[in-house]
C-alpha positions as CSV (number, residue, x, y, z in Angstrom):
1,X,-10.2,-5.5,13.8
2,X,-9.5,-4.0,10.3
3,X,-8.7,-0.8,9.0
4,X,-8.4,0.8,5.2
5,X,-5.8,3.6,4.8
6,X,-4.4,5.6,1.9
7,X,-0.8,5.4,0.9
8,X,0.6,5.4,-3.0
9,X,-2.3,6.9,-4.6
10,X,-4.2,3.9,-3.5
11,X,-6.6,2.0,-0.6
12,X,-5.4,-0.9,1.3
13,X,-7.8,-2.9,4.2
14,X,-5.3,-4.0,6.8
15,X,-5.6,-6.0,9.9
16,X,-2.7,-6.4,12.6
17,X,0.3,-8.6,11.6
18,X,-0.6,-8.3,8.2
19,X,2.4,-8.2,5.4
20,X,2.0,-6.1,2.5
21,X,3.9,-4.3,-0.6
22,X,3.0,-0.7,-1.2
23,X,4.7,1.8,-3.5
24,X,7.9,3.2,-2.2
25,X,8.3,5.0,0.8
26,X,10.9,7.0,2.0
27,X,12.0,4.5,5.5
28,X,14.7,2.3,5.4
29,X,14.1,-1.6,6.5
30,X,13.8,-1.8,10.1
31,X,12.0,1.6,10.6
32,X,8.6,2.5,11.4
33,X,6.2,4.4,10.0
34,X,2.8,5.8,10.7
35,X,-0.1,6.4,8.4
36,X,-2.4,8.9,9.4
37,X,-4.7,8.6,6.7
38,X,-7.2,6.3,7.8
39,X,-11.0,6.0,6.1
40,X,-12.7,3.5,8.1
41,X,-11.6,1.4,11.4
42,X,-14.1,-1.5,12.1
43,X,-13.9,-4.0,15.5
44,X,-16.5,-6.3,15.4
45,X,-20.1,-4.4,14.8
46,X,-18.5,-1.2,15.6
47,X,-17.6,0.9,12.6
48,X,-15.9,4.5,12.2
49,X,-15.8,5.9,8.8
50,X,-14.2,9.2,8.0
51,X,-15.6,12.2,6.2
52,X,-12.8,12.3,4.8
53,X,-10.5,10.3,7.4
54,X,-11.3,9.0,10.5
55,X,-10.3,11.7,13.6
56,X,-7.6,10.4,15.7
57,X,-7.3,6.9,13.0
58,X,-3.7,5.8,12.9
59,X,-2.3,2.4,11.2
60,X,1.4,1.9,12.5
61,X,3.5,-0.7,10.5
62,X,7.2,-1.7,10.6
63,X,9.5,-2.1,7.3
64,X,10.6,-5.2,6.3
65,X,12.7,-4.3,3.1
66,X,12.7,-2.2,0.3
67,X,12.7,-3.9,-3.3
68,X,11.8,-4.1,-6.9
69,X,8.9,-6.3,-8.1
70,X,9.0,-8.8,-11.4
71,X,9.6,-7.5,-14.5
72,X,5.9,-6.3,-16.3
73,X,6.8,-6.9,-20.2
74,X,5.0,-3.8,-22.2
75,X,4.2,-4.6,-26.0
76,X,2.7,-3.0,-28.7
77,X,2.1,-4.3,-31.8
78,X,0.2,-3.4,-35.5
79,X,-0.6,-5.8,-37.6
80,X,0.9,-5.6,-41.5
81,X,2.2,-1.9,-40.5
82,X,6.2,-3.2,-39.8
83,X,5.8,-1.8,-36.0
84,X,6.7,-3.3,-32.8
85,X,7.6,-1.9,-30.1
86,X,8.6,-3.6,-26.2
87,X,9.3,-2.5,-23.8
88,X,10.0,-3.4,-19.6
89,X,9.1,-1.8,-16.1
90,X,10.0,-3.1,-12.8
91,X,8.4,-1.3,-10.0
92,X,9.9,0.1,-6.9
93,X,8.1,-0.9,-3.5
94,X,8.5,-1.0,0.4
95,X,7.2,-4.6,2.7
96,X,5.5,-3.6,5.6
97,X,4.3,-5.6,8.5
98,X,1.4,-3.8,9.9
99,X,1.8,-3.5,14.0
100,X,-0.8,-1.7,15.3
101,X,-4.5,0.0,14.4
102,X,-5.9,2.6,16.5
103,X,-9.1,4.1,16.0
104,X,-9.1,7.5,17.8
C-alpha cells in the first residue's frame, strides 16, 4: 500500500515505515503529525485518486529530528568580465518516519 501526499510545495509517494526528509515543519522530534492532503491511495489493484485530494485520505508519520542538509555551493561566473560571485545555502528540513496510511 502507497500513498502520494502534498507537503513543502511538493509530492512525495509514501508507503508505511518509510523514512523521508521534507521541508521544515513546525513539530519537534518525537511528535506526530498528520497530512491531510492526500492525491491518490493505491492497495494492490485498488486505486483512489482525488479531484483534488482524496475524501477521508490521511498519511500519519512520526518525527525523527529536525536538521540542516549539506551545504549546496552557488557560483556564478563571466568569463573575461572580472566577475565572480559564490555563494552557499544549507537547507532547513524535518525526518519523518511514515506510520500509518488511511484511505477514507
Amino acid at each position: 500500500m502507497y500513498a502520494v501526499f502534498v507537503t513543502g510545495g511538493k509530492q512525495y509517494r509514501v508507503t508505511e515505515g518509510q523514512t523521508l526528509k521534507v521541508e521544515k515543519l513546525p513539530v519537534d522530534a518525537g511528535g506526530n503529525i498528520e497530512f491531510d492532503q492526500v492525491l491518490m491511495v493505491a492497495d494492490g489493484d485498488n486505486i483512489k485518486v482525488g479531484a483534488p485530494y482524496v475524501a477521508g485520505g490521511k498519511v500519519t508519520a512520526s518525527v525523527k529530528s529536525q536538521g540542516r542538509d549539506d551545504k549546496v555551493m552557488i557560483i556564478k561566473f563571466r568569463r573575461r568580465k572580472h566577475h565572480r560571485k559564490q555563494q552557499g545555502h544549507r537547507q532547513y528540513y524535518t525526518e519523518l518516519q511514515i506510520t500509518g496510511i488511511k484511505a477514507g
